[in-house]
LUMVEX-62633 format. One record per residue (C-alpha): residue number from 1; x, y, z; residue in one letter. Coordinates in Angstrom, 3 decimals, m for minus. Each point is the difference from the previous one (the first is absolute). Layout:
<nodes>
{NUM,{X,Y,Z},'A'}
...
</nodes>
This chain:
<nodes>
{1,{0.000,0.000,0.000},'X'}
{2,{2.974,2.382,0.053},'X'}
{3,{1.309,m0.569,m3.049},'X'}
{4,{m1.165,2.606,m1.377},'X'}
{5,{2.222,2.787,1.605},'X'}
{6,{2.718,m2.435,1.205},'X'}
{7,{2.010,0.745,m2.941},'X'}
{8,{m0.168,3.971,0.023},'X'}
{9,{1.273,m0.212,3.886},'X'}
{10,{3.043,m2.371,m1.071},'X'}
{11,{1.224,2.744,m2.396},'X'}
{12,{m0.193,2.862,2.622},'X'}
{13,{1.772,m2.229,2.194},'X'}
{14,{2.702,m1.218,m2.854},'X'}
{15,{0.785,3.935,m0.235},'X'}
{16,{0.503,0.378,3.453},'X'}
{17,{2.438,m3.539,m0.625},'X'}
{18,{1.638,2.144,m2.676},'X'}
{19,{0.509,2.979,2.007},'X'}
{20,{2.288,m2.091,2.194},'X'}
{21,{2.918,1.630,1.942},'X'}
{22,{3.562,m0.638,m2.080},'X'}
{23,{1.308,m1.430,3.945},'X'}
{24,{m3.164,m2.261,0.131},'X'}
{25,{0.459,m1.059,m3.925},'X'}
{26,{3.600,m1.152,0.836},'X'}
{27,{m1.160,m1.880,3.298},'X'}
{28,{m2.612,m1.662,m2.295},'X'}
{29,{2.794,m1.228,m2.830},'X'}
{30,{2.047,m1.186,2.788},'X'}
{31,{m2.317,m2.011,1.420},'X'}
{32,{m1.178,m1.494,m3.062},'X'}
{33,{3.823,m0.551,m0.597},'X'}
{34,{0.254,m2.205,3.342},'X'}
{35,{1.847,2.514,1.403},'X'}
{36,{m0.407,0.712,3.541},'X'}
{37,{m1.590,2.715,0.708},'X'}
{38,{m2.210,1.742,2.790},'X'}
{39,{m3.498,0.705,m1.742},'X'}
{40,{m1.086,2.053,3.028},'X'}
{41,{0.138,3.650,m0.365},'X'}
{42,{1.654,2.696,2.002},'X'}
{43,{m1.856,1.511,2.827},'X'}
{44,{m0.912,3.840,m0.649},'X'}
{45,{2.129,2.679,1.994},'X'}
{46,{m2.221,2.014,1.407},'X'}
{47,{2.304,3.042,m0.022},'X'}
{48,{0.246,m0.402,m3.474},'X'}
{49,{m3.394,m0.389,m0.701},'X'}
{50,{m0.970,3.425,2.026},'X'}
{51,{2.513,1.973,m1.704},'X'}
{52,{m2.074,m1.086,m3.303},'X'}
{53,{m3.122,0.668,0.848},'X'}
{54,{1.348,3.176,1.395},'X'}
{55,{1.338,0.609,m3.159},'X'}
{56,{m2.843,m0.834,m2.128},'X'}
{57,{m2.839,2.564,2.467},'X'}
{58,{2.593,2.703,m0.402},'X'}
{59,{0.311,m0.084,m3.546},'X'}
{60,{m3.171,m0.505,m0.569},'X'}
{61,{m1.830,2.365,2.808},'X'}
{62,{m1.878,m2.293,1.876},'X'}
{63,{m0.968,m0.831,3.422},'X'}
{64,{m1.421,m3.982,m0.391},'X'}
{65,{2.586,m2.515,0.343},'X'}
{66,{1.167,m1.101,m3.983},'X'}
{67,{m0.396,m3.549,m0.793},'X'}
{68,{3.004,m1.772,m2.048},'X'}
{69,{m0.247,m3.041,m1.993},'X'}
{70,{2.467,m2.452,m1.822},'X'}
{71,{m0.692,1.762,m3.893},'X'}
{72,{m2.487,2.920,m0.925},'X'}
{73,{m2.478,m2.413,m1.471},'X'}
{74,{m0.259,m1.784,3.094},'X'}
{75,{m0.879,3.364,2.112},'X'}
{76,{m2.194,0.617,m3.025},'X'}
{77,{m1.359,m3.493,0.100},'X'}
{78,{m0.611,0.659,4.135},'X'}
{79,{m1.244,3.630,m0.562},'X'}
{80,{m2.856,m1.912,m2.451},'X'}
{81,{m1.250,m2.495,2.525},'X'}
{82,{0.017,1.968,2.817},'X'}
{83,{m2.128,2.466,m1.854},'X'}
{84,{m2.634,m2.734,m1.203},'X'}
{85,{0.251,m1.445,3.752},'X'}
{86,{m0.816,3.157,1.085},'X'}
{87,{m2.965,0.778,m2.328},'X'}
{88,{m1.300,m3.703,0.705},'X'}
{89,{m0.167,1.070,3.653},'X'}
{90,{m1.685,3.294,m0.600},'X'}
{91,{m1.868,m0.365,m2.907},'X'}
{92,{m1.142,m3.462,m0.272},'X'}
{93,{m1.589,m0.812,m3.241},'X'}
{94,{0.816,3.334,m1.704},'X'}
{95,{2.148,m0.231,m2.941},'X'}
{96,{3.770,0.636,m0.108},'X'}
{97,{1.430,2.370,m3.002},'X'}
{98,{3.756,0.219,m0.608},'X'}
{99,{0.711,2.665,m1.976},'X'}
{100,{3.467,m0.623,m2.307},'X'}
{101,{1.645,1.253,m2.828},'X'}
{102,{m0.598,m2.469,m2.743},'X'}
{103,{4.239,1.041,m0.896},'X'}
{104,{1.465,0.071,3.237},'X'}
{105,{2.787,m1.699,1.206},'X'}
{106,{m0.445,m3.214,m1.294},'X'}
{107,{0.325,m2.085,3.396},'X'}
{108,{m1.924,2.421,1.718},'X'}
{109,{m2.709,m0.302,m2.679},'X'}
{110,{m0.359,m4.128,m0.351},'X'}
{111,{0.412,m0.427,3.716},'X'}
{112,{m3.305,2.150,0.659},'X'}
{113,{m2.020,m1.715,m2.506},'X'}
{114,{1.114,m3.201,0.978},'X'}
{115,{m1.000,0.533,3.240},'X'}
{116,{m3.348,1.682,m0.779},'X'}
{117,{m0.598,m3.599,m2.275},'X'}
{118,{0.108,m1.506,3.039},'X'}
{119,{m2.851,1.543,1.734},'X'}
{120,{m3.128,0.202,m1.405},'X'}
{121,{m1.068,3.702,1.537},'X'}
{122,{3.382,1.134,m0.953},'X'}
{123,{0.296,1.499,m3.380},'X'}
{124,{3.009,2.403,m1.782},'X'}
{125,{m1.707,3.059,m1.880},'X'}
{126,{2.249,1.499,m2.502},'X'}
{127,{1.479,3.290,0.543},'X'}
{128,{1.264,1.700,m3.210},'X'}
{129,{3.022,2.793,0.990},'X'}
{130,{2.324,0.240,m2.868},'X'}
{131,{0.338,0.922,m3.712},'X'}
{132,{m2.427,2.729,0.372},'X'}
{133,{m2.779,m1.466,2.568},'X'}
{134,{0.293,2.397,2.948},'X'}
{135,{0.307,m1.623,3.813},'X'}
{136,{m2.302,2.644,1.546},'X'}
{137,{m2.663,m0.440,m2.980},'X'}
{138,{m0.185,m3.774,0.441},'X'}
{139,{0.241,m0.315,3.656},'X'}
{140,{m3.271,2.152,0.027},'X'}
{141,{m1.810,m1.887,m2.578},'X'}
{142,{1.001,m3.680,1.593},'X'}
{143,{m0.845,1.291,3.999},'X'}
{144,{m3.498,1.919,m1.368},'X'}
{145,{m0.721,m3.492,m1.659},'X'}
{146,{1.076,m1.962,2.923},'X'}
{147,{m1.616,2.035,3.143},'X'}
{148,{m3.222,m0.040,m2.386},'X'}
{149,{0.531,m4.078,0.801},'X'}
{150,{0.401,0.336,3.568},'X'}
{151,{3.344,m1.693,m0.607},'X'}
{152,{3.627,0.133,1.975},'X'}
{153,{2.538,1.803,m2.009},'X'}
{154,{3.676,m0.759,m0.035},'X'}
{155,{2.184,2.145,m2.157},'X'}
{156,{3.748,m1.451,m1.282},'X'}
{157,{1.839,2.359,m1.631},'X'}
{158,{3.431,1.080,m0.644},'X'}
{159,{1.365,3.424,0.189},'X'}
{160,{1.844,1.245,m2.089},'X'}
{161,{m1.818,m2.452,m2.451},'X'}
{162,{2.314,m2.831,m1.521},'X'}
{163,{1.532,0.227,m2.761},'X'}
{164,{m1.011,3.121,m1.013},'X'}
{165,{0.991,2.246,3.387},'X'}
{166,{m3.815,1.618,0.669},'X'}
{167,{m1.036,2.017,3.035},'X'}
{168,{m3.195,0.677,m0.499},'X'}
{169,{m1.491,3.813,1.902},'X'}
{170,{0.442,m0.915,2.800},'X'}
{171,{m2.249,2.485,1.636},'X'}
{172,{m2.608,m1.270,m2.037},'X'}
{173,{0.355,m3.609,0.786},'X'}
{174,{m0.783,1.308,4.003},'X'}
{175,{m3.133,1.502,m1.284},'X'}
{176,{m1.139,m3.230,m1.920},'X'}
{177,{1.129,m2.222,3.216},'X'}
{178,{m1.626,1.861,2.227},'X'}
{179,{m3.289,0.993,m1.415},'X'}
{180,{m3.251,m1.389,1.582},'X'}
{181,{m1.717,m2.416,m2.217},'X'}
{182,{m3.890,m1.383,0.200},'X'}
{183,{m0.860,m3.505,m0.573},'X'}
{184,{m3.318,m0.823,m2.302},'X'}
{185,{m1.684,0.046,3.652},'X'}
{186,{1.156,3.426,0.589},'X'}
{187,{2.104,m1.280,2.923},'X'}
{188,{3.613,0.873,0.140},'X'}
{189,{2.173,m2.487,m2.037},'X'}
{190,{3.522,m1.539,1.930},'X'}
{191,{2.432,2.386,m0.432},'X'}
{192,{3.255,m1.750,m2.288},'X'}
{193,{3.458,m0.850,1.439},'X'}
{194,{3.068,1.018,m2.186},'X'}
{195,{3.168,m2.598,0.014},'X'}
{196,{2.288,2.027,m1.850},'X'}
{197,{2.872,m1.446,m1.340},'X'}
{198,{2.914,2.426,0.405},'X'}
{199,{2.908,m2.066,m0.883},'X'}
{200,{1.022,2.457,m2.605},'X'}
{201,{m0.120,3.355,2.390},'X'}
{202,{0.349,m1.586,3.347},'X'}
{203,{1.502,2.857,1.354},'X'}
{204,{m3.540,1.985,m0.630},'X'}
{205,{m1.883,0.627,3.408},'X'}
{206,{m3.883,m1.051,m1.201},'X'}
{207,{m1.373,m0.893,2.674},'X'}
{208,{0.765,2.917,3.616},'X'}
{209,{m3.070,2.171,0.517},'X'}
{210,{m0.886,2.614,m2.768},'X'}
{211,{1.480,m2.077,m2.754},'X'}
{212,{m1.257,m1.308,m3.219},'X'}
{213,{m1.208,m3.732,1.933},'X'}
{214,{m0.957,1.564,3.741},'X'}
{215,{m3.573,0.611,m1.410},'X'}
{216,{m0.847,m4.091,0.227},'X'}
{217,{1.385,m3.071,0.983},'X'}
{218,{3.374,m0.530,m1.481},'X'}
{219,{2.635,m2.408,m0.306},'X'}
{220,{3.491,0.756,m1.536},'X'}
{221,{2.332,m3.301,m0.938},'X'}
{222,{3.397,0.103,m1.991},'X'}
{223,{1.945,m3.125,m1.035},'X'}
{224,{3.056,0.146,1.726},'X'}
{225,{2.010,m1.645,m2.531},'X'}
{226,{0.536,3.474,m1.792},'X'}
{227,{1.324,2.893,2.047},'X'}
{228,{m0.871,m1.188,3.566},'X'}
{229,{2.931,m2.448,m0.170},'X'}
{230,{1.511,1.143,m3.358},'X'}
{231,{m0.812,m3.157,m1.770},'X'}
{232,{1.661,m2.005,2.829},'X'}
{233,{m3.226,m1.551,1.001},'X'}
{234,{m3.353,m1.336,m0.793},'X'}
{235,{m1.904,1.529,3.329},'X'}
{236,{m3.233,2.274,m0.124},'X'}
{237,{m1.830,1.921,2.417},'X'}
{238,{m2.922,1.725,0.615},'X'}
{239,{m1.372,2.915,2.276},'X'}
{240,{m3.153,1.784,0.429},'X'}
{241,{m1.606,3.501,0.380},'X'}
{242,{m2.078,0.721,3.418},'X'}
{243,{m3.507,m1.474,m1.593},'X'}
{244,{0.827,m2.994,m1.163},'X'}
{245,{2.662,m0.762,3.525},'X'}
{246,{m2.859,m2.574,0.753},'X'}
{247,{0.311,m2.229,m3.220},'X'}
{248,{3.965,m0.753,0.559},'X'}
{249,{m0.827,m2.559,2.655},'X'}
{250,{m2.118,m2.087,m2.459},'X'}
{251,{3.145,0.480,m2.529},'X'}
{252,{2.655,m0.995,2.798},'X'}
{253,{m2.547,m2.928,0.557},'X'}
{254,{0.154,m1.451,m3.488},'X'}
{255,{3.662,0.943,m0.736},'X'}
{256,{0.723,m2.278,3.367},'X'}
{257,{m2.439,m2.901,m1.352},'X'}
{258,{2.531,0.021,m3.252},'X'}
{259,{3.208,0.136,2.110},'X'}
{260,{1.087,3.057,m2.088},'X'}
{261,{1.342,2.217,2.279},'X'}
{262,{3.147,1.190,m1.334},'X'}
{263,{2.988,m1.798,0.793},'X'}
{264,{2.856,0.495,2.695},'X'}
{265,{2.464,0.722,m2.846},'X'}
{266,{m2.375,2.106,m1.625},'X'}
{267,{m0.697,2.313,3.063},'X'}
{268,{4.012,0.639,0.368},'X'}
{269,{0.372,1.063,m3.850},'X'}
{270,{m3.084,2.172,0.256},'X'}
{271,{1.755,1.427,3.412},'X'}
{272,{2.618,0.372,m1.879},'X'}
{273,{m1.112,1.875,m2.935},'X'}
{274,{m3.217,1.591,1.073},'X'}
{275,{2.034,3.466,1.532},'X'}
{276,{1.481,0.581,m3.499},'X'}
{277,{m2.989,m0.655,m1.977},'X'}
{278,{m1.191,3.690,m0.298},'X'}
{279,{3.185,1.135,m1.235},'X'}
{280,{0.401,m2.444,m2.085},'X'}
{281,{m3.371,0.550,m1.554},'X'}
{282,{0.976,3.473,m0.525},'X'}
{283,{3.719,m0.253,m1.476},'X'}
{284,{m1.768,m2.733,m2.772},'X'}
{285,{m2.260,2.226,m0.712},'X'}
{286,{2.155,2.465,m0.694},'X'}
{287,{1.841,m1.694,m2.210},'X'}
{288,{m3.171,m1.337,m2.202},'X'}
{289,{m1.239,3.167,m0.574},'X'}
{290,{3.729,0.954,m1.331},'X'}
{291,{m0.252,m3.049,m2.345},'X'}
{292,{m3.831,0.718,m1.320},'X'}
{293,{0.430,3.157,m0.608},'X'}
{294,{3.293,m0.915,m2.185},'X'}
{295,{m1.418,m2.952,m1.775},'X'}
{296,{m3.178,2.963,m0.840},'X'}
{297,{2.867,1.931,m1.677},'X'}
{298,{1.423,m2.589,m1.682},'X'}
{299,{m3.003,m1.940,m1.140},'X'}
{300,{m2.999,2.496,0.008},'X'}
{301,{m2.054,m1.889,m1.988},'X'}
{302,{m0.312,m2.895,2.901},'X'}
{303,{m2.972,0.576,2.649},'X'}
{304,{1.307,m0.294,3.134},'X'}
{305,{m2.098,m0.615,3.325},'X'}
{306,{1.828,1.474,3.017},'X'}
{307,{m1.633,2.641,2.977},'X'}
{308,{0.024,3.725,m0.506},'X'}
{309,{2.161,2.459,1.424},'X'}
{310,{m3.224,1.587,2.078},'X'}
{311,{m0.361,m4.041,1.369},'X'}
{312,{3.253,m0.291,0.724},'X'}
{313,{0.236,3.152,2.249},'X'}
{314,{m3.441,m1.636,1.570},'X'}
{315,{2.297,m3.126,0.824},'X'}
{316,{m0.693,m2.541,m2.610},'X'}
{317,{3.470,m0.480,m0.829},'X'}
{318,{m0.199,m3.576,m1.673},'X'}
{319,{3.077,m1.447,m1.554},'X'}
{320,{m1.564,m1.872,m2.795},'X'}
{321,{m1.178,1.254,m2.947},'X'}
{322,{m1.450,m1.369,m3.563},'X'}
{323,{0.770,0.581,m3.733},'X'}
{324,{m2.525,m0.260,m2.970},'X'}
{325,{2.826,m0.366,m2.569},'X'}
{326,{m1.066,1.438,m3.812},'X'}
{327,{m1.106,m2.774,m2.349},'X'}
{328,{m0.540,m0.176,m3.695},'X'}
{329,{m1.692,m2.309,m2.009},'X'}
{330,{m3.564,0.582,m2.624},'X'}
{331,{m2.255,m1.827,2.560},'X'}
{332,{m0.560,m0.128,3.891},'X'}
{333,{1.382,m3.525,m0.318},'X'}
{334,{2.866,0.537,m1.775},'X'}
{335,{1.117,3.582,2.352},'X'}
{336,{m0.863,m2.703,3.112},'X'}
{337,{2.297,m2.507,m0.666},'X'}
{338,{2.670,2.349,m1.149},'X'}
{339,{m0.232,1.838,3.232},'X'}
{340,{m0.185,m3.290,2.001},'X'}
{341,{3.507,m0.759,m1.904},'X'}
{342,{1.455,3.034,0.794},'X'}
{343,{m0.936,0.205,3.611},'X'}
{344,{2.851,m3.510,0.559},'X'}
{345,{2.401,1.320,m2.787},'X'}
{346,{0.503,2.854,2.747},'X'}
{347,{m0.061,m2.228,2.949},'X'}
{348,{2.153,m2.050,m1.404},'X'}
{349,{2.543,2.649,m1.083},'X'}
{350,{m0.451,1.699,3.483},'X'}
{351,{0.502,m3.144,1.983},'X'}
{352,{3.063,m1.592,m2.545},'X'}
{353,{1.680,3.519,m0.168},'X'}
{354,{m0.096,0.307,3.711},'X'}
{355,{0.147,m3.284,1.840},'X'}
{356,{0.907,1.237,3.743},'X'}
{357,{m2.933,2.489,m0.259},'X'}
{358,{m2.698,m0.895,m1.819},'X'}
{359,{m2.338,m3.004,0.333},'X'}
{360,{m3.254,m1.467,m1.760},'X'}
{361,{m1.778,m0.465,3.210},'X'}
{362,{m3.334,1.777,1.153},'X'}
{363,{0.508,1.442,3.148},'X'}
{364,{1.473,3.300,1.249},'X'}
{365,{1.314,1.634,2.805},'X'}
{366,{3.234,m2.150,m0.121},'X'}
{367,{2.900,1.010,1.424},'X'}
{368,{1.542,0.411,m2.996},'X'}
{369,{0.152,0.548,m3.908},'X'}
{370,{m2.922,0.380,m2.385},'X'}
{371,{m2.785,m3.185,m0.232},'X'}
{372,{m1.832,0.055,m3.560},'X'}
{373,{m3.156,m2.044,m0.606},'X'}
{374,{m3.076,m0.345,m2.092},'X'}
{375,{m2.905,0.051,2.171},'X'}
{376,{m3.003,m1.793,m2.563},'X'}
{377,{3.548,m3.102,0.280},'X'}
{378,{0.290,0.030,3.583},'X'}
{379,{m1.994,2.064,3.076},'X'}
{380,{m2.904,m0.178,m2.131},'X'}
{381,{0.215,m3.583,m1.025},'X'}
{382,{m3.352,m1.000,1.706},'X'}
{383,{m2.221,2.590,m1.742},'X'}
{384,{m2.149,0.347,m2.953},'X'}
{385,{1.643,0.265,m3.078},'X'}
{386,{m1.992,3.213,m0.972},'X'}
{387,{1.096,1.314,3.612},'X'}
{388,{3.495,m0.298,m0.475},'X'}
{389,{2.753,2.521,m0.849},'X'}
{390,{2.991,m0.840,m2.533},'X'}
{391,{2.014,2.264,0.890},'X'}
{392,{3.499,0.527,1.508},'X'}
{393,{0.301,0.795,3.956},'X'}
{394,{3.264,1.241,1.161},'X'}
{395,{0.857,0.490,3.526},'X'}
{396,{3.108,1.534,1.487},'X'}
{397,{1.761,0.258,3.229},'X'}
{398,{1.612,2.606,2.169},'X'}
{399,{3.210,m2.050,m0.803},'X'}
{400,{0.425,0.228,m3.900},'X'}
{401,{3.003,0.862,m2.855},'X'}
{402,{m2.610,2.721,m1.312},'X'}
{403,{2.423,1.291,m2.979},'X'}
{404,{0.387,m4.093,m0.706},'X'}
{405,{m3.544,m0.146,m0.502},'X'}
{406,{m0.547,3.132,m1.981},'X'}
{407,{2.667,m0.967,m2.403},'X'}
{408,{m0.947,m3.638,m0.886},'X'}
{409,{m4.005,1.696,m0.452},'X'}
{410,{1.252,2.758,m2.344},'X'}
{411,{1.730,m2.379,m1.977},'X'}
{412,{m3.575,m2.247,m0.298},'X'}
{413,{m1.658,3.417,m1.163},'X'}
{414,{2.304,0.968,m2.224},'X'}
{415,{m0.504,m3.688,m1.987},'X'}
{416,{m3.434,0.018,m0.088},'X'}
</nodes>
């Protein structure tokens, strides 16, 4: 009788298997080797562990005590079941709406409907936020729709959007969150909770009193495989604004039922990196915006996705950015595939050309170098087809041969 949702639980719980530690990985081999070896794990210092969480509140400007798990899907994964245990609770019967970007990150996107096919009051409702569909405009439609219903909104999104670096006004995202909706009873509809995904900006205060997500519950996670520990680690945590302080017990709940805390070896690399991470954050972006605005001069023809100066001096200073490269060709077809050919003939002359520094990997906030990907190939790799973007996604670090860079990128111009 549970066959039929046996399968979609295995997967979430194969990426969680996937998102193993490198330490426990090796363990693992060695035991499978016949090699001794102790398969219990370190006990947590709880020195260490404080000076994290302190960490984590102070970037971030909260009071609640921050959760952190083994990867950020697994925080994510706990942040989703804690939410539905919650409604359950509260709401019984009502139905639950999670609110995603059809082209978000694509682990972030298949583990929510995955776990919404698992429950059969859970359902994902599509929220369109790039390539001209506005946040604000969407959000308003979806929650007017949704309160109508009487059901329980939960938003997902990412900010800036990914890949294409989006802040959307951000003053009038607080006016759509907080407005008072009616139900088709005329009573007042359940107000939505916001899990924002800030693993791009994680250095942006969201959720303190009198910003953009005091106005309603919020919830703010980062994967701390990117700048928390500079790429050292797979951790992620979590933290939340004043209203929503009561929902991180059901999310400490089910991240405890999965045994995903984060690991003793991850809380001393996030100890250890956490202080610098704002700096960091700020000496990468420094250096991106040097690089975009030379590869604009060099190849103006190229459309390239990247915050403004005005959202920059707000303090979304990202360190990724995209680039539409020009096409040719007599049909759609033909100018797709030649810019999907193009996008790895400059990957591949970026990462050949300079071997110490830049990699074909999708992540960022690495400690050093530039990382190069194609997000349709690899972060989106669980979306729709229609949903996905083919095009190139550089990210660089505070720690980079800039001039290195430039030169190898001129020289791809200047051959096209």
């Amino acid at each position: 009788k549970n066959a039929s949702y046996i399968s979609e639980i295995q997967h979430v719980r194969r990426r969680e298997t996937i998102a193993m530690t490198p330490a426990n990985c090796y363990t693992a081999l060695e035991y499978l080797a016949g090699k001794s070896s102790s398969l219990a794990s370190p006990s947590r210092d709880l020195k260490i562990k404080d000076s994290v969480l302190e960490n984590i509140a102070n970037i971030t400007g909260t009071d609640s005590k921050p959760l952190v798990a083994s990867s950020g899907l697994s925080i994510q994964y706990a942040i989703m079941m804690g939410l539905v245990h919650d409604a359950m609770e509260k709401h019984p019967g009502k139905e639950i709406k999670f609110i995603v970007p059809p082209n978000c990150y694509g682990g972030t996107n298949d583990q929510a409907r995955r776990v919404a096919a698992c429950l059969d009051q859970v359902e994902i409702v599509d929220l369109p936020v790039d390539a001209g569909n506005d946040m604000n405009q969407s959000l308003e439609r979806i929650l007017g729709e949704l309160a109508q219903k009487d059901a329980i909104p939960y938003i997902i999104a990412e900010i800036p959007t990914n890949p294409r670096v989006e802040v959307p006004d951000l003053q009038r995202l607080k006016e759509v969150l907080s407005a008072s909706r009616q139900t088709e009873n005329g009573e007042t509809a359940i107000e939505p909770v916001f899990i924002l995904d800030q693993t791009f900006c994680p250095n942006v205060q969201f959720l303190p009193e009198g910003e953009t997500l005091s106005v309603i519950p919020a919830i703010s996670y980062a994967s701390g495989s990117k700048f928390p520990s500079g790429g050292e680690c797979t951790a992620g945590y979590c933290v939340a604004n004043l209203k929503a302080e009561n929902l991180m017990d059901k999310i400490a709940l089910h991240l405890a039922l999965c045994d995903n805390e984060a690991t003793a070896q991850q809380y001393e690399i996030l100890a250890r990196q956490l202080p610098s991470m704002n700096q960091r954050i700020q000496d990468a972006y420094v250096n991106t915006r040097d690089f975009v605005n030379f590869i604009q001069d060099q190849l103006p023809s190229a459309k390239i996705n990247f915050v403004s100066e005005e959202l920059a001096e707000r303090g979304f200073t990202p360190s990724v950015f995209s680039l539409d490269l020009p096409t040719k060709g007599d049909t759609e077809e033909e100018r797709e595939v030649y810019k999907r050919a193009l996008n790895l003939k400059l990957i591949n002359k970026m990462i050949t050309e300079i071997p110490d520094e830049s990699k074909f990997c999708v992540s960022y906030g690495q400690l050093k170098g530039c990382y190069w990907t194609v997000p349709a190939t690899s972060t989106q790799g669980t979306t729709k087809e229609g949903d996905k973007d083919y095009i190139v996604r550089a990210s660089v670090s505070h720690n980079i041969d800039l001039e290195r860079h430039k030169e190898v990128f001129q020289d791809f111009a200047e051959k096209l």
